[in-house]
C-alpha positions in Angstrom: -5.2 -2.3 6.8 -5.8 -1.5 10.1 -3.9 2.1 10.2 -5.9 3.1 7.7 -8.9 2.9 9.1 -8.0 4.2 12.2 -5.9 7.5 10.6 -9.4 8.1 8.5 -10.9 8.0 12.0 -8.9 10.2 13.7 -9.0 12.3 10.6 -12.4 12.8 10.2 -12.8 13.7 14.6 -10.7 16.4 12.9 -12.6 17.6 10.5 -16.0 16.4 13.0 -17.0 14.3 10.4 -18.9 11.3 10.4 -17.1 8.4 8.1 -19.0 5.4 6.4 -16.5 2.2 5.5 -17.5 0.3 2.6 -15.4 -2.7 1.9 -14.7 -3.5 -1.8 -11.8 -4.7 -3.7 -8.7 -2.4 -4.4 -9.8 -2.0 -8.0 -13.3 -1.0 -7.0 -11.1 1.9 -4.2 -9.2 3.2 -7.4 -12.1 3.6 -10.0 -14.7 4.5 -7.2 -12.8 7.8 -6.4 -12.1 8.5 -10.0 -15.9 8.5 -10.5 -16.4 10.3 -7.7 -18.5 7.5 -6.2 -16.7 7.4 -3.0 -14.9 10.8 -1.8 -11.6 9.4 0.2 -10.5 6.2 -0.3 -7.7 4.1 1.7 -6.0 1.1 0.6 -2.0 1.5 0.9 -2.5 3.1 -2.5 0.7 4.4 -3.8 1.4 7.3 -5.1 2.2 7.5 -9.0 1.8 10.2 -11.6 -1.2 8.6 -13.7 -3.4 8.4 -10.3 -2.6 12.0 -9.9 -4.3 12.8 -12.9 -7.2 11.2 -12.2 -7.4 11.3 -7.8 -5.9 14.2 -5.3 -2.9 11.6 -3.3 -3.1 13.1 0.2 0.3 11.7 2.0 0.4 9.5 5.1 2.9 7.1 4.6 6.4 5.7 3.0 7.4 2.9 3.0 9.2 0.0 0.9 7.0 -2.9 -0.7 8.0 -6.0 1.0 8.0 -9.8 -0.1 6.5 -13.1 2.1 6.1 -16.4 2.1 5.0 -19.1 3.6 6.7 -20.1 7.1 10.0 -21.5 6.5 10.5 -20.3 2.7 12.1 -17.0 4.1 14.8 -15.9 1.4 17.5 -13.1 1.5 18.0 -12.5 -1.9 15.5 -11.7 -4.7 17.5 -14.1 -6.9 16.1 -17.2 -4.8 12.5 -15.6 -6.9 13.7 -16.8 -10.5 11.5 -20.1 -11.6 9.1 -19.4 -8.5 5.2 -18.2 -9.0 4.7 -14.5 -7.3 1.2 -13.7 -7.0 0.2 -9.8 -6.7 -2.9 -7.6 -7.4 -3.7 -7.7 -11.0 -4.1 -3.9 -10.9 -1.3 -2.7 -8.3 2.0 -1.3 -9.4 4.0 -4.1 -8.3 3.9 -5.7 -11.6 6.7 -3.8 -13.4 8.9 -4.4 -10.3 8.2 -8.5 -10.7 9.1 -7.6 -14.2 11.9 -6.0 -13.9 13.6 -8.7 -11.1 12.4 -11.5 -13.5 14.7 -9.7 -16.0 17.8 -10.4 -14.4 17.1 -13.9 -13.5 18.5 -16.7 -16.4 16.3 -16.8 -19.2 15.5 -20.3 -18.1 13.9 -19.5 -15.1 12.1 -16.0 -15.3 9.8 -15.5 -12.5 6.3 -16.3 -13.0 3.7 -13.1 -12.1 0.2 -14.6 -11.2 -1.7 -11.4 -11.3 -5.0 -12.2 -9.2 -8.2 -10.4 -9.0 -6.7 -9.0 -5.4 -4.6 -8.6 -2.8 -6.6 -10.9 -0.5 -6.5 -13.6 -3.5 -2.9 -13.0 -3.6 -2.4 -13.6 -0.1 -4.4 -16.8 0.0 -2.2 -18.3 -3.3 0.5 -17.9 -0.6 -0.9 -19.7 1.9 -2.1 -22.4 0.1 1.6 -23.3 -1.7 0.3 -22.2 -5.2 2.2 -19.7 -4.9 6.0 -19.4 -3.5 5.7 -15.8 -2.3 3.4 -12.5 -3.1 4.8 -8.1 -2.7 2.9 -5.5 -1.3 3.6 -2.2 0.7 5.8 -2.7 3.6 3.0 -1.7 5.9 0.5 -4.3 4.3 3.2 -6.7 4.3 3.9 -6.4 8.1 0.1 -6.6 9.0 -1.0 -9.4 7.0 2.3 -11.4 8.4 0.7 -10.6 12.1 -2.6 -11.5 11.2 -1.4 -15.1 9.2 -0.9 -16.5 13.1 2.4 -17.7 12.0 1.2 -19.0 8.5 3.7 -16.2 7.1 7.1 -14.6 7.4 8.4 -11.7 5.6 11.4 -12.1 3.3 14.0 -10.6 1.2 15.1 -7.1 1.3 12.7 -4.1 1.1 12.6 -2.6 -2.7 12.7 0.6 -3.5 10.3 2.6 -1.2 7.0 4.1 -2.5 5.0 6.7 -1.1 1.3 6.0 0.1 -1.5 8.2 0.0 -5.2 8.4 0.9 -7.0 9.1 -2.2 -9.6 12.2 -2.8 -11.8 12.4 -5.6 -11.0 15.8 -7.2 -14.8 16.9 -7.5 -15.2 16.6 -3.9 -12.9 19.2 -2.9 -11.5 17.3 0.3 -8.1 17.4 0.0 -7.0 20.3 1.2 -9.2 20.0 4.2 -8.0 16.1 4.2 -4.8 17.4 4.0 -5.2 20.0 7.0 -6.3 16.8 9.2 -3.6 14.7 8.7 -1.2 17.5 9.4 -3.0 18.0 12.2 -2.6 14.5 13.4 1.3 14.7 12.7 1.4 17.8 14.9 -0.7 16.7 18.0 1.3 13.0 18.0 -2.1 11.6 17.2 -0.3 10.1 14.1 3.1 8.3 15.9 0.5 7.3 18.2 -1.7 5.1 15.8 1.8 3.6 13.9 2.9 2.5 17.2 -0.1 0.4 17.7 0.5 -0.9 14.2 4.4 -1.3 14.1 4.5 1.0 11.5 6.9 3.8 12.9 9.4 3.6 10.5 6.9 4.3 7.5 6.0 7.7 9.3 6.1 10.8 7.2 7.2 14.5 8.8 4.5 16.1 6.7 1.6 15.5 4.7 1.5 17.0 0.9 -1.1 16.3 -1.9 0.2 14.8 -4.6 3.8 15.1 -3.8 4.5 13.2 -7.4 3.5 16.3 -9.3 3.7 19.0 -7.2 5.6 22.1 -7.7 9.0 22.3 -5.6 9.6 25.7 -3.7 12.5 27.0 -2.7 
């Protein structure tokens, strides 16, 4: 996503540090910073309590995953899902969701969850009609529609919103440094700055916080 890249950039002019992308599937983001092969990495990764045991979840973003479909399949309910293919990442946490929407459908007509090697492979199940619509982060969502040149449209009703992080392998020692940036950012309107350019206002946080699933409150 496009944000990303840019907040890491802007990040690391904090920090004056030079940044190397390497592009690899989302599975390859989420056990490369558990091995510590890759110190930071950014992929609308959300925020859950099993990848804080294993990564340091540095804050940027919340925002609620979003459904679309191919122009003209637009739907406002999530019942219009039931007997309809929904392709996601096969390692994403958007399974359960499908799951749990496919339980309240009639047992008839349960919704099918094509889980696909990525989010790209999702995408393009979409787009080719094999399958009837695909969920990702709001954020990812609202980019790839922009990018589809009109291919796509968003539907439905945002679920329940999740908080995205960038991820820091725990060996590295980043994230409070990481952390420090983004705050940074936040503070000098570097940050509402870079979600403008992206439409992405309404996912903006007020603060950054590592690992905000598990971490202690304070009164």
């Amino acid at each position: 996503m496009g944000a990303d890249i840019d907040l890491i950039n802007a990040a690391a002019e904090v920090l004056k540090i030079k940044v190397t992308f390497v592009n690899v599937p989302f599975e390859k983001v989420i056990s490369g910073v558990t091995k510590g092969t890759y110190p930071v990495g950014a992929s609308s990764i959300v925020d859950t309590r099993s990848r804080e045991k294993k990564m340091d979840l540095v804050a940027y973003l919340k925002s609620s995953p979003r459904f679309f479909v191919a122009k003209g399949n637009a739907f406002t309910k999530a019942t219009a899902l039931c007997g309809k293919t929904v392709a996601v990442a096969a390692v994403g946490v958007y399974v359960d969701e499908l799951k749990t929407l496919s339980a309240t459908c009639p047992k008839a007509t349960p919704i099918t969850i094509e889980q696909l090697t990525d989010q790209s492979a999702a995408t393009q199940a979409v787009v080719d009609g094999k399958a009837f619509a695909s969920v990702v982060s709001g954020p990812v969502a609202t980019w790839t529609v922009k990018e589809s040149d009109g291919a796509l449209e968003l539907a439905g009703e945002p679920l329940a919103p999740f908080t995205y992080g960038f991820a820091i392998a725990k060996k590295s020692g980043l994230a409070p440094a990481f952390l420090t940036a983004v705050n940074s950012l936040i503070t000098q309107g570097k940050y509402t700055e870079i979600l403008k350019k992206w439409g992405l206002e309404d996912s903006a946080v007020k603060a950054s916080t590592i690992n905000p699933r598990t971490r202690k409150k304070t009164s």
